[in-house]
N, C-alpha and C positions, 0 to 999 in steps of 0.2 A: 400383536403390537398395540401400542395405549398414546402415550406422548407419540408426535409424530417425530421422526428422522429428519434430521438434516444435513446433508453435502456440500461441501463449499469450495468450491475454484477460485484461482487468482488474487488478487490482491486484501491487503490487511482492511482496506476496507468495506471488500465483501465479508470479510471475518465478521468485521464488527456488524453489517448490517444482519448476516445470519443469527446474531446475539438476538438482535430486536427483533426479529422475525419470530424465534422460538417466542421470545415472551409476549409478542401480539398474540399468536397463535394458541398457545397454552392458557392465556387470558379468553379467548372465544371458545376454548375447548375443541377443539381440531383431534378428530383420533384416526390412529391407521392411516397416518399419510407418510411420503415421503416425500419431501424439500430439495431440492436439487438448484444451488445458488450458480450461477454459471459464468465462466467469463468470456470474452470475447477479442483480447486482447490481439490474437495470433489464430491464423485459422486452424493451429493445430491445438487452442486451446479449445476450440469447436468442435474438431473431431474429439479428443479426450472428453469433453460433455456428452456427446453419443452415445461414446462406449460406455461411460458411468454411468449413466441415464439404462441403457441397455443391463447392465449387469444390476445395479438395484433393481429394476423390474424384477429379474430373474431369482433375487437372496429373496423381494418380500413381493410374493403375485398376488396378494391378495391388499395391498394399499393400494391407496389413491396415490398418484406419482405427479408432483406438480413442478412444474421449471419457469424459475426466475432467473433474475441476474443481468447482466450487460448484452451476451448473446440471444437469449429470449428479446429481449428488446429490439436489436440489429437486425436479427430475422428469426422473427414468430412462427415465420411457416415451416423453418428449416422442423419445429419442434411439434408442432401442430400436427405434423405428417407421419409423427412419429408412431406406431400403435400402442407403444409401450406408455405413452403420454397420456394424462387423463385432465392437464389442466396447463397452462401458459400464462403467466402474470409478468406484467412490464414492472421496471425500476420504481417508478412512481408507486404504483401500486402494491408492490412486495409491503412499502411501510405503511400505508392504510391500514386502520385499525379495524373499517368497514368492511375489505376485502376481506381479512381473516374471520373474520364473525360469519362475512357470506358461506363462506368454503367449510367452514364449520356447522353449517346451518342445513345447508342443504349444495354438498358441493357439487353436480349437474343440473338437480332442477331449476333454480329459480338462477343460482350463480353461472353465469357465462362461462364455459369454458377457457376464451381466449379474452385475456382484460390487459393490451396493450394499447394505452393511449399514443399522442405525440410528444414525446418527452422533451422535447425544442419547446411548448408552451408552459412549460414548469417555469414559475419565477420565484418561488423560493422554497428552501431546505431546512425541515423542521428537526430541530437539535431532539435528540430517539437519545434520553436518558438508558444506558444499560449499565451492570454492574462489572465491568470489562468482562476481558474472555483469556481462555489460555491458560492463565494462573490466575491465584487469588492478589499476585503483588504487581501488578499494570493492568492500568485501563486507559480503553482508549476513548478518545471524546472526537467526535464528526462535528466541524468547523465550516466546512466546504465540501457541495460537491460540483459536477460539470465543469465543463471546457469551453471556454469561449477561442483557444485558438485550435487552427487546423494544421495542423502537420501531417504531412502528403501520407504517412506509413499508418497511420491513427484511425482506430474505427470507433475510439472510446467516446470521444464527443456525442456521437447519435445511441451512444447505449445510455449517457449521464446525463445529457442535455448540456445546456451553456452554463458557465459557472452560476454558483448563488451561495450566500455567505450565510450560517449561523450568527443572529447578533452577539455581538461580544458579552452582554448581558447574561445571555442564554446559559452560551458556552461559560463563563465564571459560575452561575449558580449549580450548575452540573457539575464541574471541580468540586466546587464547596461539599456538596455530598460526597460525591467519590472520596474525597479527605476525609469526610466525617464516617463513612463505613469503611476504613482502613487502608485508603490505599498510600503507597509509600511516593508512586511513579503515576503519571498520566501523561499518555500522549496523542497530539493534536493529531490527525488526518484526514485527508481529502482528496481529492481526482488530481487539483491543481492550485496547493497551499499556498503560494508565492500571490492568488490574486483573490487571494480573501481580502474582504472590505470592499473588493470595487462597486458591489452593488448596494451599498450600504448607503445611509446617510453622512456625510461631510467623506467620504470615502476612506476609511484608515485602513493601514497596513497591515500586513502580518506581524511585523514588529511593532506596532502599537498592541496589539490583541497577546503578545508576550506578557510587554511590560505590563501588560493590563493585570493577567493572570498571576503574574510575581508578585503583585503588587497588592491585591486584594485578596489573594490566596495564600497567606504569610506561612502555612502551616503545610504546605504542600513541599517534600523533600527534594523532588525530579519532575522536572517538567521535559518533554522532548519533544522533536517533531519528525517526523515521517520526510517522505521524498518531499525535494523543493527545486524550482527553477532557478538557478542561482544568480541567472541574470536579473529576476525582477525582486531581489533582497532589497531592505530599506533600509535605511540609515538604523533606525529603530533596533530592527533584527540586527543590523551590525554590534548596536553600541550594548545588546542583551548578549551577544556571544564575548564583549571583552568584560564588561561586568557582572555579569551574573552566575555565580557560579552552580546553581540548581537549574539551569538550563543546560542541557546534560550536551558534552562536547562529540557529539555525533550528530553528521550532516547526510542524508542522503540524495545526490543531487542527480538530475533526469539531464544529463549528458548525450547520452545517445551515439556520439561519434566523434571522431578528435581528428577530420580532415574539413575544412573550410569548405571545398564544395559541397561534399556531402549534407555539410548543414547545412545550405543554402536548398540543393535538393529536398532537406526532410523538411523545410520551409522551420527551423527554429531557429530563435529570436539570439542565438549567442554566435561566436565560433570559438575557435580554440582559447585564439590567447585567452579570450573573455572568463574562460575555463579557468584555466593556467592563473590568471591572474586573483578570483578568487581564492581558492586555497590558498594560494599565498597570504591573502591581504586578512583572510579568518587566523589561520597559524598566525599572522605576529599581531592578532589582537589576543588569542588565545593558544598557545606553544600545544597543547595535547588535544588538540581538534582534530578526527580524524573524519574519513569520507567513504560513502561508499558510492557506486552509480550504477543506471541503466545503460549499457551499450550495444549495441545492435550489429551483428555482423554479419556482412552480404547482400548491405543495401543494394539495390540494382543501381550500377556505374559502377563500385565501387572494384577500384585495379588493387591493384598487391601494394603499389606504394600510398593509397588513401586508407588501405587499411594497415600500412605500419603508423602511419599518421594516429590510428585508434588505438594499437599496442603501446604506441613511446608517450601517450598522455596517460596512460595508468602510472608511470614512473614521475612524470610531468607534475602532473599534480596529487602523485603520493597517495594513489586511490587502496583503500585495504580492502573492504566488502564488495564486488560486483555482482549484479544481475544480469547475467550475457543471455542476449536475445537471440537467435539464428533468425533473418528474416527471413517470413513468409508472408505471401500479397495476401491483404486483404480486401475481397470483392467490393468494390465502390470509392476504393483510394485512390488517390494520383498515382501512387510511388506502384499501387498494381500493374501501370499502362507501360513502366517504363522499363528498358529492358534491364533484364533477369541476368542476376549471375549465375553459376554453375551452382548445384547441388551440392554437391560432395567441396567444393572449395567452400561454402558457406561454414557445411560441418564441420572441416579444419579449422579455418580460421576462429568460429566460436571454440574452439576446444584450445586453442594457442591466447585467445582472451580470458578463459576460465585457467590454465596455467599459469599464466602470469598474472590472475587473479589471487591461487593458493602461495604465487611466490610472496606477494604484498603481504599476504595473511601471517604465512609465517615470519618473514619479516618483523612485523607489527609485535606480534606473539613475544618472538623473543627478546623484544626490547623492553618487554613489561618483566623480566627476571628482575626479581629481587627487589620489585617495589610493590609499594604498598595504594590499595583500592578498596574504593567502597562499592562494594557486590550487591544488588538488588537479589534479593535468592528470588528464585521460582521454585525450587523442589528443595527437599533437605541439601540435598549434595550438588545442586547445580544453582549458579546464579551469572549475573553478567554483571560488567563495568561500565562507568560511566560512559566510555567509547565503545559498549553494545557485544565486547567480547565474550564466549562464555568460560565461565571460571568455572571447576571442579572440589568441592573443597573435600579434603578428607573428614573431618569433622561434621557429622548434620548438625545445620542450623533450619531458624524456624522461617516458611514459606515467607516472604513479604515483606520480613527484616532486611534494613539495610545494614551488612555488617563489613566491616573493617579487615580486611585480608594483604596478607603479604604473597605474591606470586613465589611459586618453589618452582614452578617445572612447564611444562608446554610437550605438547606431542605434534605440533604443527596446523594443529586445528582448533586446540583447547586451550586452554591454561590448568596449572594444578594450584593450589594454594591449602 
């Protein structure tokens, strides 16, 4: 092995941060290691880092084996203790350009094995230009990270620290390249996009830092955004979803549960109608908006009738994409202390949310027959639509092109064009 290896768990923007890792890394010259980016979201994204963590040992015994990510952070010892581990790096640290020269330099002697600081004293989040990831035709650009609120099920806050905003400055000059080295798509991401600008000067919104980028970035085809709270949208953000039409009409919002106690229990800032009532209020500023969400099932309290309350809002507000959560406590949470539901009803019930997750899809699917979309390609024969579906085409086209297609067909998951 020469380039070091890297593994990446959990969210798009560990993806992206494992981007900047490689090219820190690869810039200090780092050889024969392997990268293990982790999450921490669910403790069973903690046992799956083990068993990765364990099975790369085992493909390459002769690298150095280092773990970052959100759960290194959470609990360093859980990784520390590990034998198969040779090294532990906190959040902060992963994008130091210093750490990776250390680790490259001499990774035991001189470099500490364990470099988790407190990531609660982080006060700002430095914009890590990368050339995106995934395909050569989206990239993503980090805007924000951390969490300034507590939701009782949440252990993300102490892996990311408290929110901290990329200046809008930053975040545009970064576009601007990304444009100028080809990309068609860029999209914003962060822990908790809805409270960029708070830590800012004169405080702006997320919807100012749109129009910003529309605005100054004339030459950028698609702009998108990743998960959002939908309670804390700004007039801004509203008035860029009915006039903008390169702000691409997919929303994914951090929902979590569609019963009023329950969100009072996960201590977030909406309940239903709040729900209910956006989508609506997006659809008749823009008719072909569509949604996806996080929803959680098996909260502790939650009876059969608080969670038809979570099935009849995917209909409610027309949700097509979900991410169904099964809960599982996380050590140091409120929502851990409280009592537990049953097992095997958790698994149900997530599997009756991902059902009537693939009914929405298909749904959706087949109401795109016989119209016509503009496809972002990622691969000759594969691209998506403006609303993030993926299109098939029979025809290769070229990686990154945005091209013009008429839907012919759907298999319930895809579309053909």
């Amino acid at each position: 092995m020469s380039a070091p290896v890297f593994s990446t768990m959990g969210c798009r923007l560990n993806a992206y941060e494992t981007e900047a890792m490689r090219e820190l890394a690869g810039a200090a010259g780092l050889k024969n290691a392997v990268v293990v980016n982790t999450c921490a979201v669910t403790a069973e994204a903690v046992r799956k880092a083990r068993k990765d963590i364990r099975r790369l040992r085992r493909e390459n015994p002769d690298a150095r084996l280092i773990v970052t990510g959100c759960a290194a952070q959470t609990e360093p010892e859980t990784f520390t203790a590990m034998a198969e581990v040779d090294a532990v790096i906190g959040n902060t640290e992963k994008m130091q350009e210093s750490t990776w020269t250390g680790l490259a330099a001499d990774f035991i002697g001189e470099t500490e094995a364990l470099q988790v600081d407190d990531i609660m004293s982080v006060t700002e989040t430095a914009g890590h230009l990368i050339d995106g990831f995934g395909t050569r035709s989206r990239a993503y650009v980090q805007v924000q990270n951390g969490c300034d609120h507590r939701c009782t099920f949440c252990i993300i806050p102490y892996g990311r620290g408290n929110s901290r905003s990329v200046p809008a400055g930053v975040v545009v000059d970064q576009i601007k390249r990304l444009v100028d080295k080809g990309y068609n798509e860029v999209v914003l991401t962060g822990v908790d996009l809805t409270s960029w600008g708070a830590d800012l000067p004169a405080t702006p919104k997320l919807g100012d830092l749109v129009m910003r980028i529309l605005r100054l970035v004339p030459d950028l085809p698609r702009l998108r955004i990743s998960s959002i709270d939908s309670i804390e949208v700004d007039e801004n953000l509203m008035q860029a979803i009915a006039t903008e039409p390169r702000l691409m009409p997919h929303l994914h919002l951090s929902l979590q549960h569609g019963d009023d106690l329950i969100l009072k229990r996960m201590k977030r800032r909406h309940l239903r109608d709040d729900a209910i009532r956006f989508t609506e209020d997006a659809r008749k500023l823009r008719q072909e908006m569509t949604f996806g969400a996080d929803i959680i099932a098996g909260f502790p309290t939650e009876t059969d009738a608080m969670f038809a309350n979570s099935l009849a809002l995917i209909r409610e507000c027309d949700l097509t994409w979900l991410h169904v959560f099964p809960y599982s406590p996380r050590q140091g949470t409120p929502a851990a202390r409280m009592p537990a539901v049953d097992g095997a009803a958790i698994r149900e019930r997530a599997g009756l949310l991902r059902d009537a997750g693939a009914t929405q899809v298909r749904r959706h699917l087949q109401q795109q027959l016989g119209r016509g979309h503009k496809v972002l390609m990622e691969s000759p024969h594969m691209g998506r639509t403006e609303q993030f579906a993926e299109v098939q085409t029979a025809t290769p086209l070229t990686p990154g092109q945005i091209a013009s297609v008429t839907v012919s067909g759907t298999d319930g998951t895809v579309l053909t064009a």
